[in-house]
C-alpha positions in Angstrom: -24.1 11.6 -16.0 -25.6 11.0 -12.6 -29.3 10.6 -12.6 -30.2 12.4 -9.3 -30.1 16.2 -9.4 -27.6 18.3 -7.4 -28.0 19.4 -4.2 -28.2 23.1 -3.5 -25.0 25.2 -2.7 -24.3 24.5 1.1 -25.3 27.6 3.3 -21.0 27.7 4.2 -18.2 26.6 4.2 -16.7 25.3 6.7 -14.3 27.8 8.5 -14.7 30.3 5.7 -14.0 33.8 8.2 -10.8 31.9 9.4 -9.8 30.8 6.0 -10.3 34.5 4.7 -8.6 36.0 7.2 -5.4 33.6 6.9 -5.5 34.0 2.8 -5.7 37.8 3.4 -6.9 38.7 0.1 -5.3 41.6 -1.9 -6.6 43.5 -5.4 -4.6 42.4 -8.2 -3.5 39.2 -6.5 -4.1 35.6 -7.7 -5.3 32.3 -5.3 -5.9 28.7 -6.2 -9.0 27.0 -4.6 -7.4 23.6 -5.1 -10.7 21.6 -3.8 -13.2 24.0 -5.3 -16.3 21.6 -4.8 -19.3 23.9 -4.5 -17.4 26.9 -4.8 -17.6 28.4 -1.6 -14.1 30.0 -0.6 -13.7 30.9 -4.3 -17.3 33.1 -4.3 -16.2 34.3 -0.5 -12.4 35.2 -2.2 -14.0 37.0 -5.3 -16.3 38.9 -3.4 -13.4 40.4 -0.9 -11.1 42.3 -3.4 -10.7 42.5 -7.4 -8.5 39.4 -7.9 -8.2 36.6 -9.9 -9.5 32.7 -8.6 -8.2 29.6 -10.3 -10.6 26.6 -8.9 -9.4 22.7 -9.1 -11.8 20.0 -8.8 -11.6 16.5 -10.4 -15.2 16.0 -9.7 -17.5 16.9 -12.8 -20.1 17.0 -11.1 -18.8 20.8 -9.7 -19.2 22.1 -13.5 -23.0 23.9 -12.6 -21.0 25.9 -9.8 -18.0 26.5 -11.8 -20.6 28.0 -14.4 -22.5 30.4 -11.8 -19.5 32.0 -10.8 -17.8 32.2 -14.4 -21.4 33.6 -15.1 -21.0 36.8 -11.7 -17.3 37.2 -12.1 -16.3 36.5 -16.0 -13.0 36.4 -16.4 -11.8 36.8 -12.8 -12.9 32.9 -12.3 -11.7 30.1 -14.3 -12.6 26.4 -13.4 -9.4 24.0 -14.0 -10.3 20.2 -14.2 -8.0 18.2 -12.3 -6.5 16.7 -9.5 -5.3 19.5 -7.3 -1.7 17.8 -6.8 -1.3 18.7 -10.3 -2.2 22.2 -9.9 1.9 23.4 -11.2 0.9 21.4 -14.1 -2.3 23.4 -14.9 -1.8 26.4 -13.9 1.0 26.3 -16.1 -1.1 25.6 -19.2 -2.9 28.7 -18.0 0.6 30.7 -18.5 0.8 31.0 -14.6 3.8 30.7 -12.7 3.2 31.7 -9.5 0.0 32.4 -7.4 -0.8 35.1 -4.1 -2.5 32.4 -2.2 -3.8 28.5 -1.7 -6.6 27.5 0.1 -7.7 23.5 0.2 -10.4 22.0 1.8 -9.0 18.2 2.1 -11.3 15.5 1.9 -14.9 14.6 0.8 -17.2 17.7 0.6 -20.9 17.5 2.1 -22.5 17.8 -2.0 -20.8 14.6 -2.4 -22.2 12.6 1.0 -25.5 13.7 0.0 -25.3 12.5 -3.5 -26.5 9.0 -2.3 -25.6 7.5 -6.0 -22.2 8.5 -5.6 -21.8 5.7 -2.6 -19.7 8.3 0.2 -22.0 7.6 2.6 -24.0 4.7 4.2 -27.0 7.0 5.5 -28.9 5.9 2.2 -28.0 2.7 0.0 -26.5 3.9 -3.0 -23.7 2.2 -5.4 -20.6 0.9 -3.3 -18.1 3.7 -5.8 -16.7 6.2 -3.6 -14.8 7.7 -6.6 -14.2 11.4 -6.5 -13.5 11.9 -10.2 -15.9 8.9 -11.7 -13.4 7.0 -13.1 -11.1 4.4 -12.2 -11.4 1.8 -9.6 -14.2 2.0 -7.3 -14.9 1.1 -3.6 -16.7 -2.2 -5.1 -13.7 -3.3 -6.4 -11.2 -2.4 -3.5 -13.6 -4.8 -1.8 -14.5 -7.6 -3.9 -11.3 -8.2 -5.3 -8.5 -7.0 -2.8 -6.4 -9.8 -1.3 -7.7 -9.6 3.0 -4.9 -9.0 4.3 -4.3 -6.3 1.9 -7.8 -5.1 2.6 -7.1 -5.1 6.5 -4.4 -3.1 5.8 -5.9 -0.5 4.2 -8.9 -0.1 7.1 -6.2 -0.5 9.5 -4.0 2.4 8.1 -6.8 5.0 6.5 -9.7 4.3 8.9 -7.6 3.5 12.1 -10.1 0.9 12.2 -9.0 -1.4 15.4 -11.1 -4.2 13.9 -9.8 -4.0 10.6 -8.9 -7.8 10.1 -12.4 -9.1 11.9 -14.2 -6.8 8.8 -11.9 -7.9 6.4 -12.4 -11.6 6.5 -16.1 -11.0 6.7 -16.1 -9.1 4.0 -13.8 -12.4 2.4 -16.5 -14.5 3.1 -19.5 -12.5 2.2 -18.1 -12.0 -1.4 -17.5 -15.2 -1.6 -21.0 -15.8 -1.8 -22.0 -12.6 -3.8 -20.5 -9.5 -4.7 -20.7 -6.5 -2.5 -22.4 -3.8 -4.6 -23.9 -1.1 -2.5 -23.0 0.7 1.0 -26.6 -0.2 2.6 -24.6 -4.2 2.1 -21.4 -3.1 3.5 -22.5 -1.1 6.2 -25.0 -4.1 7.6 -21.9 -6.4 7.2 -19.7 -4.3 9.3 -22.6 -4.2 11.8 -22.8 -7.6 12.0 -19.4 -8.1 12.7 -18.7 -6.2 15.3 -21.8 -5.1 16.5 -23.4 -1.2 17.5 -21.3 -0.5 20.5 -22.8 0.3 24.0 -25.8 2.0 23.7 -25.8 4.2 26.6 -22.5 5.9 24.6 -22.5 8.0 22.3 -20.3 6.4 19.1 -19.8 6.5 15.4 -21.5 4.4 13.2 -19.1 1.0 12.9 -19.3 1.6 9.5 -17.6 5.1 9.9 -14.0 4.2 10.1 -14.0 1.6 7.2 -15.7 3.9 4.7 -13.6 6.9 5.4 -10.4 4.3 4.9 -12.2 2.9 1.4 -12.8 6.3 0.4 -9.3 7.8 1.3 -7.1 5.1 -0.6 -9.7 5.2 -3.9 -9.1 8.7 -4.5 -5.2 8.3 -3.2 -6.3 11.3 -0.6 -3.2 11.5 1.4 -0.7 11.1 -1.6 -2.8 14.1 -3.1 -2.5 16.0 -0.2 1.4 15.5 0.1 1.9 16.0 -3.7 -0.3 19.3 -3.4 1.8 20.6 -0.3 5.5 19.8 -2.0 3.9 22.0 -5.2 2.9 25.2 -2.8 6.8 25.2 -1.9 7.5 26.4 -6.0 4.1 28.2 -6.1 3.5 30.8 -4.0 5.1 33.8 -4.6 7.4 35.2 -1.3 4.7 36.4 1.1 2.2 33.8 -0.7 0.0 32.5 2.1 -1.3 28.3 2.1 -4.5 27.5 4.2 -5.2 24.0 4.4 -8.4 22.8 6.2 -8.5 19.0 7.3 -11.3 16.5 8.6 -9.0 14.2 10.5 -5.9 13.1 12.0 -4.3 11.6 9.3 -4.4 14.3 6.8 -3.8 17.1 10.1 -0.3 14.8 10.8 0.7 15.4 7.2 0.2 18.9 7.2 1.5 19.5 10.5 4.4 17.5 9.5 5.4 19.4 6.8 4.8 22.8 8.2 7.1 22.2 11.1 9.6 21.1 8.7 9.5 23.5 6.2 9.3 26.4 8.9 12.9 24.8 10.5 10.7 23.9 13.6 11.1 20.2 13.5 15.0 20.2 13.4 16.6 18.1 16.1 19.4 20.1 17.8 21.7 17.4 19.5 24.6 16.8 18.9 24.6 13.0 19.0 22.5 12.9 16.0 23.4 14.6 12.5 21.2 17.4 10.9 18.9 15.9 8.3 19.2 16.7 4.8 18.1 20.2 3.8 18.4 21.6 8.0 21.2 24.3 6.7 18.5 25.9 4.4 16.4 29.0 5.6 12.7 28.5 6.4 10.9 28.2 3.3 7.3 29.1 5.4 7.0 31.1 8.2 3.5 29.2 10.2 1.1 31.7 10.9 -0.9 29.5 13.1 1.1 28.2 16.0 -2.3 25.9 16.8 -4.7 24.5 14.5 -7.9 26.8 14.3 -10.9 25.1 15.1 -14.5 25.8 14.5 -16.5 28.0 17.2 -19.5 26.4 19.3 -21.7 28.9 17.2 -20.2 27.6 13.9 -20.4 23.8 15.2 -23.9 24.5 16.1 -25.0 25.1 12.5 -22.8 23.0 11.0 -22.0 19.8 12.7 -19.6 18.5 10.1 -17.0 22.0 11.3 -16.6 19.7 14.9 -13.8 18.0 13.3 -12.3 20.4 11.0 -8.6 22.0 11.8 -7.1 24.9 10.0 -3.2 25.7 9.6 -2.1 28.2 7.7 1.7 29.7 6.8 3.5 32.6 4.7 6.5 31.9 2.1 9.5 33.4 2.9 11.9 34.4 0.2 14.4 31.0 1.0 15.0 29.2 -2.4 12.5 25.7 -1.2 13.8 22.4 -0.5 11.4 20.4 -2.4 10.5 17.8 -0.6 9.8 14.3 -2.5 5.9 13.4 -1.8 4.5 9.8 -1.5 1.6 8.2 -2.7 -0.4 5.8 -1.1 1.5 4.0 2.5 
């Protein structure tokens, strides 16, 4: 399928002592590792208590990890391919119901940015694809065929890129002239257009912002993540735990969001305004984390890519759920 070999399993993951002790693992119980990637938090999970460990992962490129821990744990692992928004869907072909636990880890994982044909990253030119699962449209044609104001959009809204229309009408022009094919091409176009920044600070890449926003609205990030949250409300079990790691603020906002809600927090009490719809209903989580966790100095040390990473975490009550309609892409 992809002709470079895969990188080792990372030394971590990210977070993994504070994700353990939010999931609080029991014997007997069952948890979903809905972005199972190299199999980290599943491994760390197994390892804690007899229990059973569902793992999601659209990506096929996970199967050689999904087959080393099948291989140590038998039948206490089971690899489910997928989108982890549909994870009611397939657990249900699995005859389950309801799960102890749900742990994602949102966004791109560190196998994939170093998989230079898969075209996450601009450290190396690769393929301009970007697609988590390997199929359907890639970052190429977001770029080469997207209308600009469209495109501006959508670096504007997923990047929070500042100069979002600048890039997208050089990107216009440039493909006007010849498709844009690989990220070593996209990265030196952004460059071009709006330059390195001071170099006595110390700044992101310009191409940062506009990949992360390519990337993010290919693989519909943020519609997964709200889909996957609205599906832990019918999930978990009462005293079912969720811990949900993010990368950024976007995805942090939608999970803060919807914890606050959820948990009653976010109800406005005046009187000149009326309660929204579902305010009468108990708390259908109880937030275990009243701030995000973040990464220790120690932790950030050995893995830079934990400097950005936020944890939040929260326990089901018994409250029949207000399920909440999620969105897709904004």
């Amino acid at each position: 399928m992809m002709a470079e070999t895969l990188p080792p399993v990372p030394h971590y993951s990210v977070l993994l002592d504070d994700v353990l002790d939010a999931l609080a693992p029991a014997e007997g119980e069952v948890y979903v590792d809905g972005t199972f990637g190299a199999g980290g938090y599943s491994r760390a999970v197994l390892d804690a208590v007899p229990c059973q460990v569902y793992g999601i992962d659209r990506d096929p490129t996970v199967a050689p990890y999904a087959a080393a821990l099948k291989q140590s744990y038998g039948d206490r692992f089971r690899l489910l391919e997928g989108r982890f928004s549909e994870m009611a869907d397939l657990l249900s072909g699995c005859g389950v119901a309801q799960v102890d636990g749900i742990m994602l880890d949102i966004g791109v994982s560190s196998m994939q940015l170093d998989q230079r044909m898969r075209g996450f990253s601009f450290q190396e030119d690769g393929p301009l694809d970007m697609r988590m699962s390997i199929q359907g449209q890639s970052a190429a044609d977001v770029v080469n065929h997207m209308e600009e104001a469209a495109l501006a959009d959508i670096l504007y809204l997923y990047g929070e890129e500042k100069k979002s229309r600048r890039i997208a009408k050089a990107i216009v022009k440039a493909r006007d002239e010849a498709a844009l094919t690989t990220t070593g091409q996209l990265a030196k176009l952004i460059v071009n257009t709006i330059g390195e920044g001071p170099r006595h600070k110390k700044t992101i890449h310009p191409a940062t912002r506009t990949f992360q926003a390519l990337r993010i609205y290919v693989n519909d990030e943020l519609g997964e993540l709200r889909h996957a949250l609205s599906s832990s409300l019918t999930l978990l079990k009462p005293g079912g735990r969720l811990v949900v790691v993010t990368f950024h603020s976007l995805e942090d906002r939608i999970v803060k969001r919807f914890l606050l809600e959820q948990s009653g927090r976010a109800v406005t009490t005046s009187r000149h305004m009326p309660m929204p719809d579902g305010a009468e209903q108990d708390p259908a989580f109880e937030v275990m984390t009243r701030k995000a966790v973040v990464a220790s100095a120690e932790e950030i040390n050995e893995n830079p890519r934990s400097r950005s990473a936020k944890l939040r975490a929260a326990r089901r009550t018994a409250a029949v759920p207000v399920v909440v309609k999620a969105g897709g892409r904004q």
